[in-house]
VMD Tcl script that builds the backbone (N, CA, C; Angstrom):
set m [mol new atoms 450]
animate dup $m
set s [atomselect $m all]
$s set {name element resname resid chain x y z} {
  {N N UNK 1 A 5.700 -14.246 -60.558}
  {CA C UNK 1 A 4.492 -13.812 -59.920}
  {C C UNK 1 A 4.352 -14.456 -58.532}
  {N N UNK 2 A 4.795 -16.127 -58.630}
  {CA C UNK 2 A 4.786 -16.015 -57.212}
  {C C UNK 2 A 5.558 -15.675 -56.195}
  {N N UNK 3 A 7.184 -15.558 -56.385}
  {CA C UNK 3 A 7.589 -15.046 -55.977}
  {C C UNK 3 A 7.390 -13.587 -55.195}
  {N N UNK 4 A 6.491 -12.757 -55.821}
  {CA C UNK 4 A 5.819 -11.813 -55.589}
  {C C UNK 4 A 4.968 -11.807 -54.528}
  {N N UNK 5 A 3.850 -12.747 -54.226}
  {CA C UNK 5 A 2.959 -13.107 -53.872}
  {C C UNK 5 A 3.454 -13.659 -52.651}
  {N N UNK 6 A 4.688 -14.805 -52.683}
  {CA C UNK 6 A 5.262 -14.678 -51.060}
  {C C UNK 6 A 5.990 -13.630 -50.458}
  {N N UNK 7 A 6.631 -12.996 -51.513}
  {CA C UNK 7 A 7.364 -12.110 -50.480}
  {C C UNK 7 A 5.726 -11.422 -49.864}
  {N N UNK 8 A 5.346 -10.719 -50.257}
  {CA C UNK 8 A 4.197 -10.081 -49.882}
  {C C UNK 8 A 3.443 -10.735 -48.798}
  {N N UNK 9 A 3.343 -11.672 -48.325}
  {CA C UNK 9 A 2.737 -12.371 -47.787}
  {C C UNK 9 A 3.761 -12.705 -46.195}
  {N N UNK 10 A 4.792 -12.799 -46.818}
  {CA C UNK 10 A 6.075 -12.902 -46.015}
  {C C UNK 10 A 6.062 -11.688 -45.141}
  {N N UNK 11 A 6.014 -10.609 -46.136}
  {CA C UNK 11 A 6.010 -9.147 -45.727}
  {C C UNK 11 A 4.633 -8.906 -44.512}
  {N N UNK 12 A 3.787 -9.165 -44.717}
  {CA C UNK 12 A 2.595 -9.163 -44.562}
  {C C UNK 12 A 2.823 -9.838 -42.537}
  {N N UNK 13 A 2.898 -11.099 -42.753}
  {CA C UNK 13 A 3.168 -11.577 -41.555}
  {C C UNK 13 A 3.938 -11.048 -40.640}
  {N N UNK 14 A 5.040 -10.564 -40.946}
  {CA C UNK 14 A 6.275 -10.204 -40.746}
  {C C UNK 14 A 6.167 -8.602 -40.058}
  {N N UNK 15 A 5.345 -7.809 -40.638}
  {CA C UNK 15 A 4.561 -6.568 -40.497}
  {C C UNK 15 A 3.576 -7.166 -39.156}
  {N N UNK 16 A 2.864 -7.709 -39.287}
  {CA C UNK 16 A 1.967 -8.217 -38.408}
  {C C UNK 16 A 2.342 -9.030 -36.878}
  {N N UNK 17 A 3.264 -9.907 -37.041}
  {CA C UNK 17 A 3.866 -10.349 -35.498}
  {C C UNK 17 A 4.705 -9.059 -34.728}
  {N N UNK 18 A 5.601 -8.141 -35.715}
  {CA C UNK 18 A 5.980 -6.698 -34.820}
  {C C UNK 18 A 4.880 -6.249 -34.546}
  {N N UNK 19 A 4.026 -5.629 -35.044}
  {CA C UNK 19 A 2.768 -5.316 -34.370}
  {C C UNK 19 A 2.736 -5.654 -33.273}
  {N N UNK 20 A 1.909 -6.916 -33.387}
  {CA C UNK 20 A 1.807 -7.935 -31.747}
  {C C UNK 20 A 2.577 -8.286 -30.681}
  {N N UNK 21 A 3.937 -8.028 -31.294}
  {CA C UNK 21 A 5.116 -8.170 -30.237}
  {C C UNK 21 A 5.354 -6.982 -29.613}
  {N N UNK 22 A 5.175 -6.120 -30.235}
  {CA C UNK 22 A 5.257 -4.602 -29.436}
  {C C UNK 22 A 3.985 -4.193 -28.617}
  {N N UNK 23 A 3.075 -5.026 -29.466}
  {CA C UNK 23 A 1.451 -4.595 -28.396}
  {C C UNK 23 A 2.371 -5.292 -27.093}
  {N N UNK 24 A 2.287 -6.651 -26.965}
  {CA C UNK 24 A 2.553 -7.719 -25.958}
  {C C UNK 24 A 3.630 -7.336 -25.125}
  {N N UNK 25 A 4.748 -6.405 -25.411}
  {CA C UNK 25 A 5.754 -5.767 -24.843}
  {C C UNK 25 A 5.304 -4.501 -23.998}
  {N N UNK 26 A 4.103 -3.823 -24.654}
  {CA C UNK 26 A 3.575 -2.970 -23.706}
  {C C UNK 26 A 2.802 -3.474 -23.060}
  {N N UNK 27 A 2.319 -4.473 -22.852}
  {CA C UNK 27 A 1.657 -4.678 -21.749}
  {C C UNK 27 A 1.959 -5.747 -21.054}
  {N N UNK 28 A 3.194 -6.016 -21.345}
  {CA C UNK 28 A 4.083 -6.451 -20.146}
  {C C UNK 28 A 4.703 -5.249 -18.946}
  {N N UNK 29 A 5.294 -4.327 -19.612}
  {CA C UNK 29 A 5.769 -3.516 -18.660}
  {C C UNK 29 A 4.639 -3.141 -17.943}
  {N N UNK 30 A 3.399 -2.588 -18.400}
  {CA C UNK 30 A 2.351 -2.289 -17.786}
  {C C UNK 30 A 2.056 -3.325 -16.392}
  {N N UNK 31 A 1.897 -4.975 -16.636}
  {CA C UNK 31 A 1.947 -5.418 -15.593}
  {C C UNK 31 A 2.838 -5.860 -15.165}
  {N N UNK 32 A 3.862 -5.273 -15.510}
  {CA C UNK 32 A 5.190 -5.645 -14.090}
  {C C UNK 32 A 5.174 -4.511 -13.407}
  {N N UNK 33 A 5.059 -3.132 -14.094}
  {CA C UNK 33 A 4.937 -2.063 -13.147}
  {C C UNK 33 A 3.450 -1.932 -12.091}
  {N N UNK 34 A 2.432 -2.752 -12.460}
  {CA C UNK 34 A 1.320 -2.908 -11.880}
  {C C UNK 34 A 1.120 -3.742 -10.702}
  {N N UNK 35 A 1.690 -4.713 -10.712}
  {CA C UNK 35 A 2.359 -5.678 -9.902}
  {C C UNK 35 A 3.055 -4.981 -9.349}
  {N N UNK 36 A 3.959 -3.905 -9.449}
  {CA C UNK 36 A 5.326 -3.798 -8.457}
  {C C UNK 36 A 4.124 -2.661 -7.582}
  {N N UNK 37 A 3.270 -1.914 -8.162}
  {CA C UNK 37 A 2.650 -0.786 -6.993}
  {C C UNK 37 A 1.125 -1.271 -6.600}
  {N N UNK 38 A 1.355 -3.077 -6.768}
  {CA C UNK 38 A 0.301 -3.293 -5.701}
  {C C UNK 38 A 0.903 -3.972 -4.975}
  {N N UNK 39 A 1.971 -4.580 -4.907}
  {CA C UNK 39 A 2.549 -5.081 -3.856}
  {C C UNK 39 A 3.289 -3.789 -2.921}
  {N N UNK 40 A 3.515 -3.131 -3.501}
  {CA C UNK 40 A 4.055 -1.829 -2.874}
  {C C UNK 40 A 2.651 -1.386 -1.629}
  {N N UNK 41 A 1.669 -1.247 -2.600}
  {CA C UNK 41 A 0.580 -0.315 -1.753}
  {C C UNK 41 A 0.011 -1.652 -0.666}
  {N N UNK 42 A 0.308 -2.693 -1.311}
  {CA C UNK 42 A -0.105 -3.861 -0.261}
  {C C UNK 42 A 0.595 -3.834 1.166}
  {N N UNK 43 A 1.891 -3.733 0.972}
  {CA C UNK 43 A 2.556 -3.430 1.889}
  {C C UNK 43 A 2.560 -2.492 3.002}
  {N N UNK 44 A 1.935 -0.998 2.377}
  {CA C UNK 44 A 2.181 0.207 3.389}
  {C C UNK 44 A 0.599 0.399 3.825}
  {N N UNK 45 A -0.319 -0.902 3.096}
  {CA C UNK 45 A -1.369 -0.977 4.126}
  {C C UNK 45 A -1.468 -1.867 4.757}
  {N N UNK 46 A -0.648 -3.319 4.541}
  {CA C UNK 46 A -0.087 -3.587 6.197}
  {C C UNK 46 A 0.068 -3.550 7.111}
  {N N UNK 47 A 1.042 -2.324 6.545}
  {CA C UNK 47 A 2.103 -1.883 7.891}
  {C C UNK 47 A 0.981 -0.460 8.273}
  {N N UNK 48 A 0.368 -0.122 7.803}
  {CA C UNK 48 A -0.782 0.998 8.496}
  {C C UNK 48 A -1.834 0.278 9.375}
  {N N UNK 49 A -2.159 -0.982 9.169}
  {CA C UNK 49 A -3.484 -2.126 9.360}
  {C C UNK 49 A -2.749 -2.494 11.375}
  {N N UNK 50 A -1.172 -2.461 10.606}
  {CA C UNK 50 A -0.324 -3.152 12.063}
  {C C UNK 50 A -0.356 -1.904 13.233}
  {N N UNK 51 A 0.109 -0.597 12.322}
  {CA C UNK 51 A 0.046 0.686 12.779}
  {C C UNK 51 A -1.313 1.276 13.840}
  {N N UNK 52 A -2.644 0.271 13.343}
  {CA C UNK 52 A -4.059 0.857 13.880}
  {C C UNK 52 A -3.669 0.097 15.663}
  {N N UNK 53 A -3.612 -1.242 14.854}
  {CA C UNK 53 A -3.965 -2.460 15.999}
  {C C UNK 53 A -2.842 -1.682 17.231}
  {N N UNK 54 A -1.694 -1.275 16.739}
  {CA C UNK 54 A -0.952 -0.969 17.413}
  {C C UNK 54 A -1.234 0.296 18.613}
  {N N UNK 55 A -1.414 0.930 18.182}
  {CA C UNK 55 A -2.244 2.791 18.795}
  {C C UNK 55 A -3.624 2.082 19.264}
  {N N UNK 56 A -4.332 1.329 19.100}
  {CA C UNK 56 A -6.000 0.965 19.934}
  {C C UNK 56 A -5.118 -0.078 21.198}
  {N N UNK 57 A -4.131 -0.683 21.248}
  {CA C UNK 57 A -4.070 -1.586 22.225}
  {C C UNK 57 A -3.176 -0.692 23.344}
  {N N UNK 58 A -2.479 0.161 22.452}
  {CA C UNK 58 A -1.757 1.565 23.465}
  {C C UNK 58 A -2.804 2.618 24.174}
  {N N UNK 59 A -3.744 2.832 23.544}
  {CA C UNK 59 A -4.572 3.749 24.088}
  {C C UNK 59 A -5.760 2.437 25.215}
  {N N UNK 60 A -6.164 1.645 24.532}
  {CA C UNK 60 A -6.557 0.199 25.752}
  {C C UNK 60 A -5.367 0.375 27.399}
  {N N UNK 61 A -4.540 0.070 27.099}
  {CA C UNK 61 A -3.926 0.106 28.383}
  {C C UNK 61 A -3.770 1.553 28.987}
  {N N UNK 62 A -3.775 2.812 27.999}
  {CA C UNK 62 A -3.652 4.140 28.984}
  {C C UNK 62 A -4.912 3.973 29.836}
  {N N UNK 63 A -6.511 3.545 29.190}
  {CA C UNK 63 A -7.484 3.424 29.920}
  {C C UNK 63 A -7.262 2.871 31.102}
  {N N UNK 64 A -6.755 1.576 31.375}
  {CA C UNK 64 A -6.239 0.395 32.101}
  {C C UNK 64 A -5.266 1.192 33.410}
  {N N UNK 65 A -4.779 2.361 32.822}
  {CA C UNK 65 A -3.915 3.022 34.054}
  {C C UNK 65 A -2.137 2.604 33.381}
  {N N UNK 66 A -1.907 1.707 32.628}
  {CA C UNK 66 A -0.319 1.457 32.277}
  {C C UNK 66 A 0.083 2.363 31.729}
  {N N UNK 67 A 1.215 2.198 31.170}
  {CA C UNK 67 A 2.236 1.884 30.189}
  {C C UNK 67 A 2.346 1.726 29.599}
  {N N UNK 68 A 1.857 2.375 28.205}
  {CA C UNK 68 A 1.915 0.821 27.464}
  {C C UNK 68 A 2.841 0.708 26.106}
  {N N UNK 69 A 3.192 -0.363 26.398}
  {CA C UNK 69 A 4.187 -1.770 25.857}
  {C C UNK 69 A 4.730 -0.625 24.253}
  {N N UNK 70 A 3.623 -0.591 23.603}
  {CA C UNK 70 A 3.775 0.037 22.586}
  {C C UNK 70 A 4.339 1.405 21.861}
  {N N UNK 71 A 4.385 1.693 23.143}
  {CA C UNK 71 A 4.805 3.200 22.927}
  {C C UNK 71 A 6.210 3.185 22.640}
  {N N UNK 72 A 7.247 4.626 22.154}
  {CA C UNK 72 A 8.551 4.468 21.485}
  {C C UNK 72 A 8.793 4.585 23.473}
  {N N UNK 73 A 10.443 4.022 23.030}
  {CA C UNK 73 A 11.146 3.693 24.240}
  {C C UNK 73 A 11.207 4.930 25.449}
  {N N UNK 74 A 12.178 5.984 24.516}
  {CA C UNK 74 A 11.692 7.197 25.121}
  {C C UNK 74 A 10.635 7.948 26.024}
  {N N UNK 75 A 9.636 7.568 25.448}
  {CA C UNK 75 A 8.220 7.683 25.726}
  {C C UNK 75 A 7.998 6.791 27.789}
  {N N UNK 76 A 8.125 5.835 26.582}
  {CA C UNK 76 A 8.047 4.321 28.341}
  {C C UNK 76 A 8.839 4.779 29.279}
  {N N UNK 77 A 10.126 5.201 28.898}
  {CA C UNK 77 A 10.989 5.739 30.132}
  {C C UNK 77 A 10.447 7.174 30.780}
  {N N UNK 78 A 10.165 7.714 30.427}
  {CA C UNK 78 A 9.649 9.271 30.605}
  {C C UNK 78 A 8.778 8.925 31.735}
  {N N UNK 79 A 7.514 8.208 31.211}
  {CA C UNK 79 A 6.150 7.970 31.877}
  {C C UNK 79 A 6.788 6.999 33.098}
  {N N UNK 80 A 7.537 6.006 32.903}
  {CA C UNK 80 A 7.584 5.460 33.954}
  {C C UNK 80 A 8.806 6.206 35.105}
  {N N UNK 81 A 9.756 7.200 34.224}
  {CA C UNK 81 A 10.130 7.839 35.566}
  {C C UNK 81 A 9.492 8.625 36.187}
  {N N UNK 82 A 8.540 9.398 35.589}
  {CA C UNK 82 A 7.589 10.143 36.127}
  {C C UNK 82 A 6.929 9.767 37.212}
  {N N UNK 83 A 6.340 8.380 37.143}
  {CA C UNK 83 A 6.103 7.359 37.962}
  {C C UNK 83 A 6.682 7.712 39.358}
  {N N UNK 84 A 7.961 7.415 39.130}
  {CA C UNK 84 A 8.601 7.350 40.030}
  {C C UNK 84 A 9.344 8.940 41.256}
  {N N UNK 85 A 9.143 9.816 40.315}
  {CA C UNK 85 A 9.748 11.124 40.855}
  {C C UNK 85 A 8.507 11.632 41.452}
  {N N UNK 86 A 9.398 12.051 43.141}
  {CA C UNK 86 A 8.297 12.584 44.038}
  {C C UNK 86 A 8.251 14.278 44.344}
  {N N UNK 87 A 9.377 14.961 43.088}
  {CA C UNK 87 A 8.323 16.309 42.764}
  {C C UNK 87 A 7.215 16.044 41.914}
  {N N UNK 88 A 6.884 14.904 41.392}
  {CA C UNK 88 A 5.553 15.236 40.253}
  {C C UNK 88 A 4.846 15.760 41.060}
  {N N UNK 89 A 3.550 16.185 40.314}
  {CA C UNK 89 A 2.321 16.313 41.301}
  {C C UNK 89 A 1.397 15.164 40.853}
  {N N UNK 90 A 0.275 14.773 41.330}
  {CA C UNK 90 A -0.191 13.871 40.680}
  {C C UNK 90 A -1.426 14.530 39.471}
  {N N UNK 91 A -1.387 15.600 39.737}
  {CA C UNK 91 A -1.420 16.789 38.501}
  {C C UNK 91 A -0.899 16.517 37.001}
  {N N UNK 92 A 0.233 16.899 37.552}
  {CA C UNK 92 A 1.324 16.694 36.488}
  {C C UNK 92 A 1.271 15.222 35.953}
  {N N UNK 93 A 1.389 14.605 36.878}
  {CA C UNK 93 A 1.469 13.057 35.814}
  {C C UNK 93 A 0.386 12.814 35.286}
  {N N UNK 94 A -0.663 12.886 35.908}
  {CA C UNK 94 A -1.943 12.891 34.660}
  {C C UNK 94 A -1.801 13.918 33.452}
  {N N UNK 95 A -1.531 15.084 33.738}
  {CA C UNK 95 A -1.517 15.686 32.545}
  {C C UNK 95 A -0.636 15.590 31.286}
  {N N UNK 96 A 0.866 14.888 31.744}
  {CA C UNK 96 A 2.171 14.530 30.970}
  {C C UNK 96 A 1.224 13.189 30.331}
  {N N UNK 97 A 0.598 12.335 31.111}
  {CA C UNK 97 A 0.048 11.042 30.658}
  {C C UNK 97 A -1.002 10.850 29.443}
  {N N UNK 98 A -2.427 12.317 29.906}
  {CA C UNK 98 A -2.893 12.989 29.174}
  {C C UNK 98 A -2.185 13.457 27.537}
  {N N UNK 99 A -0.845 13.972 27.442}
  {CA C UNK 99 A -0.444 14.776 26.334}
  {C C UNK 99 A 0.200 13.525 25.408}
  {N N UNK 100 A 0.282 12.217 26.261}
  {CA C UNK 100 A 0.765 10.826 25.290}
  {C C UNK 100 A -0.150 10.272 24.858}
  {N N UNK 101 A -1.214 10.346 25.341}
  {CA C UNK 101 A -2.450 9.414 25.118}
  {C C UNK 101 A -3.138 10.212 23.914}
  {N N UNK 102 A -3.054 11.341 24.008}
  {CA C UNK 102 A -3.791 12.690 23.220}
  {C C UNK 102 A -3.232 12.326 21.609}
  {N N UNK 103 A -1.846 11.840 21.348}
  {CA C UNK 103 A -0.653 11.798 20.580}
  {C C UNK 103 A -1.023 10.441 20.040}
  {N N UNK 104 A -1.322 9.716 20.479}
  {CA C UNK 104 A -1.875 8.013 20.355}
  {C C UNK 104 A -3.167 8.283 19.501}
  {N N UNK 105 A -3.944 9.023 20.401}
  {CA C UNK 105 A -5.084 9.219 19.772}
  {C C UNK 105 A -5.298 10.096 18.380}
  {N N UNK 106 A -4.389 11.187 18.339}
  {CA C UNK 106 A -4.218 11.745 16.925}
  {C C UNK 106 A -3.590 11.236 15.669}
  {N N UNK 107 A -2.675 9.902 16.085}
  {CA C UNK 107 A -2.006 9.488 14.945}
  {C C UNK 107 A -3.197 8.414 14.693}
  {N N UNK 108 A -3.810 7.990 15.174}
  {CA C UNK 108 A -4.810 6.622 14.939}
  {C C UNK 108 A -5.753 6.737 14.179}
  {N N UNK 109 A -6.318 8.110 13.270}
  {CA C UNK 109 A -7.100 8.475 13.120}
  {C C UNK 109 A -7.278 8.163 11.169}
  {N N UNK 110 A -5.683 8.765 11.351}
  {CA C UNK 110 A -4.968 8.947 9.741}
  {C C UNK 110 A -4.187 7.400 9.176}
  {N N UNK 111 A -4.211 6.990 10.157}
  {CA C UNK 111 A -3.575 5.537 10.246}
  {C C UNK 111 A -4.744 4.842 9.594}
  {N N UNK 112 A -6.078 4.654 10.563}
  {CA C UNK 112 A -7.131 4.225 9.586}
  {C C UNK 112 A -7.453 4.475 8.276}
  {N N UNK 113 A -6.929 5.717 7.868}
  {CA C UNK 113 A -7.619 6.247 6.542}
  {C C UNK 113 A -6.152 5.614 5.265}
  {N N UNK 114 A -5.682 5.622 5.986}
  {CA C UNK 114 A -4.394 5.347 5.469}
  {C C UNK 114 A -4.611 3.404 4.837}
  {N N UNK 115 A -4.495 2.732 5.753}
  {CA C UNK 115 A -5.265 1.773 5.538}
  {C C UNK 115 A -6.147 1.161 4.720}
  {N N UNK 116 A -7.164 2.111 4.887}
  {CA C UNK 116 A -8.477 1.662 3.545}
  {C C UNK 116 A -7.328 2.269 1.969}
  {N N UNK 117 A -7.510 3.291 2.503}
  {CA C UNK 117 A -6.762 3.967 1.102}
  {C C UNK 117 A -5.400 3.164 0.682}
  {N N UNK 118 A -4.240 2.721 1.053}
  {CA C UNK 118 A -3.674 1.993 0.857}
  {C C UNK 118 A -4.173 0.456 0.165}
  {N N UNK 119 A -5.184 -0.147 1.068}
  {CA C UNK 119 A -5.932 -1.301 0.575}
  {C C UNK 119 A -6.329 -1.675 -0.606}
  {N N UNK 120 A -7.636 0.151 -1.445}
  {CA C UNK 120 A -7.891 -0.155 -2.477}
  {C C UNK 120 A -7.298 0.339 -3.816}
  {N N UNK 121 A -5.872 0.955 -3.116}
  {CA C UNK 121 A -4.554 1.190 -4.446}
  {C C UNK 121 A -4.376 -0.254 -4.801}
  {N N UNK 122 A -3.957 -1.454 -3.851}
  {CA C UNK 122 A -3.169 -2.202 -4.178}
  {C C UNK 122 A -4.371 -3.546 -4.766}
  {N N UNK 123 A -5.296 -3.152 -4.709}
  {CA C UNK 123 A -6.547 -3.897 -5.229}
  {C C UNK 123 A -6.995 -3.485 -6.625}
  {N N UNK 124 A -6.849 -2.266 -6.687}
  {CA C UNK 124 A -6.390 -1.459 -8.129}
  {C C UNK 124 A -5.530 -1.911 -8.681}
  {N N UNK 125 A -4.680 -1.581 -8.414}
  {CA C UNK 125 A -3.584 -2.195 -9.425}
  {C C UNK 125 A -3.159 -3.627 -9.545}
  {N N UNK 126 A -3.673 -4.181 -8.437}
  {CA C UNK 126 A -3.944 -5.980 -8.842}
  {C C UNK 126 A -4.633 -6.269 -9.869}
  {N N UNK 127 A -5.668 -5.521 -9.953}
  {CA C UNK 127 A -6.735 -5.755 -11.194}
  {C C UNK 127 A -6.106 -5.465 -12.450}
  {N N UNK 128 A -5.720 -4.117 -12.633}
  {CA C UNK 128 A -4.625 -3.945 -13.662}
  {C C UNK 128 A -3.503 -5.098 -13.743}
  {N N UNK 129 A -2.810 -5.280 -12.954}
  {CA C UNK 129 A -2.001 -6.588 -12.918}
  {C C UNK 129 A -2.158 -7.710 -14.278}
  {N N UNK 130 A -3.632 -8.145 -13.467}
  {CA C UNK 130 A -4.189 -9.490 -14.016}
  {C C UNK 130 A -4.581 -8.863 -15.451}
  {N N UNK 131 A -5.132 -7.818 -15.523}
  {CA C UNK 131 A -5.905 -7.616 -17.289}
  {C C UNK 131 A -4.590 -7.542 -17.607}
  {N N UNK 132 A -4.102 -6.867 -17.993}
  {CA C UNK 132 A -2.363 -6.753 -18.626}
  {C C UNK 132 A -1.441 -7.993 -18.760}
  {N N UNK 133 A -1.883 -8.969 -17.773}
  {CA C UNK 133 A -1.148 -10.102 -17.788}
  {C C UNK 133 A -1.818 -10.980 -19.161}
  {N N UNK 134 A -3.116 -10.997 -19.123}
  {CA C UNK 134 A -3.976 -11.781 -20.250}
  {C C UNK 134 A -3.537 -11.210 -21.545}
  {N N UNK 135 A -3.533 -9.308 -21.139}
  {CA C UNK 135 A -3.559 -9.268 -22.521}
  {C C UNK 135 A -2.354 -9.207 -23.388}
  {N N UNK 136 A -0.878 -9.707 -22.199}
  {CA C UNK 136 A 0.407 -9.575 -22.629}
  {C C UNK 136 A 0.424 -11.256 -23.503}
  {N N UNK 137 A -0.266 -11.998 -23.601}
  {CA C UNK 137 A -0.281 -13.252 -24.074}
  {C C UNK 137 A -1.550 -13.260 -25.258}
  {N N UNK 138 A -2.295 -11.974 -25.243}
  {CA C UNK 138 A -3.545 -12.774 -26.045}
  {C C UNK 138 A -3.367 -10.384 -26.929}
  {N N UNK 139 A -2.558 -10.139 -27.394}
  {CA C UNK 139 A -2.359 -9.083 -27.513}
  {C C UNK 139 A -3.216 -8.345 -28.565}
  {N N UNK 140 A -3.589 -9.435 -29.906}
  {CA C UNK 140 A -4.994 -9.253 -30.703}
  {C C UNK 140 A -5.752 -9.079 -30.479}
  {N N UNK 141 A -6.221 -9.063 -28.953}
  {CA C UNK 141 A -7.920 -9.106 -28.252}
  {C C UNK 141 A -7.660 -7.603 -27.925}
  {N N UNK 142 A -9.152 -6.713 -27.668}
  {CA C UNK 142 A -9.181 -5.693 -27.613}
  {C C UNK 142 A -8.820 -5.642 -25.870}
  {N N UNK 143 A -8.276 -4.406 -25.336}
  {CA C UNK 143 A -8.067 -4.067 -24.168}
  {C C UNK 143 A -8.812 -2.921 -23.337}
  {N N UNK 144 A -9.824 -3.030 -22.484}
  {CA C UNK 144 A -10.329 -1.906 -22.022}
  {C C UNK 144 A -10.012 -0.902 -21.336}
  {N N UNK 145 A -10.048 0.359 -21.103}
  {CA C UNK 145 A -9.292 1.532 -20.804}
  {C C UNK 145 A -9.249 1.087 -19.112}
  {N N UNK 146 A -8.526 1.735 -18.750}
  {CA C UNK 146 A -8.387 1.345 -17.222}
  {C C UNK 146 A -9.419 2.382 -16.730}
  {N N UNK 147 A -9.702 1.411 -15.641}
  {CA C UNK 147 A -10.737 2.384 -14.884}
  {C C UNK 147 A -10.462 3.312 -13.947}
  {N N UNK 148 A -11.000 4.820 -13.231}
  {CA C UNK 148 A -10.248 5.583 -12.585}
  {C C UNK 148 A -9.132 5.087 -11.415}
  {N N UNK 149 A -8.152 6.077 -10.859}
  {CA C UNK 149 A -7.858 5.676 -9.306}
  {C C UNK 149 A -8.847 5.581 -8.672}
  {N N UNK 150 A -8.479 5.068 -7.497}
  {CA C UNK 150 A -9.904 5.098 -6.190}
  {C C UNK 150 A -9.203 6.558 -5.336}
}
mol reanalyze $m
mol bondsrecalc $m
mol representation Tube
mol addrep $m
């Protein structure tokens, strides 16, 4: 009889840590993959955050009358040979100057939005991160549904 009574019991436990090890296994992957697309989205709002500063200090100096620094290479050479060639009109170079600045000003727009939106993916899924991390160690405790995307 007792023999009975441990295996059962044996059984019992044994039934019960797979349980928990497979809960704790899913929600590990959950926050490693959660972790990997907020550092991801952390990143490409960064590089969108670098992208703004970048286009406001380019469109700052078109005001200023330059050049500016920021623009692709291509671009700098164009404007500044333009500069220099005495068929332009001074027509023309305002208006060629006009159609870069115009281009500055249209990408800057989506860049911002890009930004926020990038920001609160990777703030999202940080949060996910951290709950998934607790509950990959504490896997008996109940887990609350994730809350929408932003």
């Amino acid at each position: 009889m007792w023999v009975i009574v441990c295996f059962a019991f044996l059984f019992g436990v044994g039934t019960w840590t797979a349980r928990l090890g497979g809960a704790s296994r899913q929600y590990h992957q959950k926050n490693s993959n959660s972790r990997t697309l907020a550092e991801v989205f952390g990143e490409q709002a960064w590089k969108s955050e670098s992208d703004v500063k970048l286009r406001r200090r380019n469109l700052e100096e078109f005001r200023e009358g330059k050049v500016p620094d920021g623009l692709l290479p291509a671009q700098k050479d164009f404007l500044r040979d333009l500069d220099q060639d005495p068929k332009a009109t001074p027509e023309y170079r305002k208006y060629r100057r006009k159609l870069i600045e115009d281009g500055e000003k249209l990408q800057l727009a989506p860049q911002e939005g890009n930004a926020v939106l990038f920001r609160k993916f990777a703030e999202h899924h940080g949060k996910l991160a951290r709950k998934y991390d607790r509950a990959r160690w504490h896997p008996w405790l109940p887990v609350e549904p994730d809350p929408p995307v932003p």
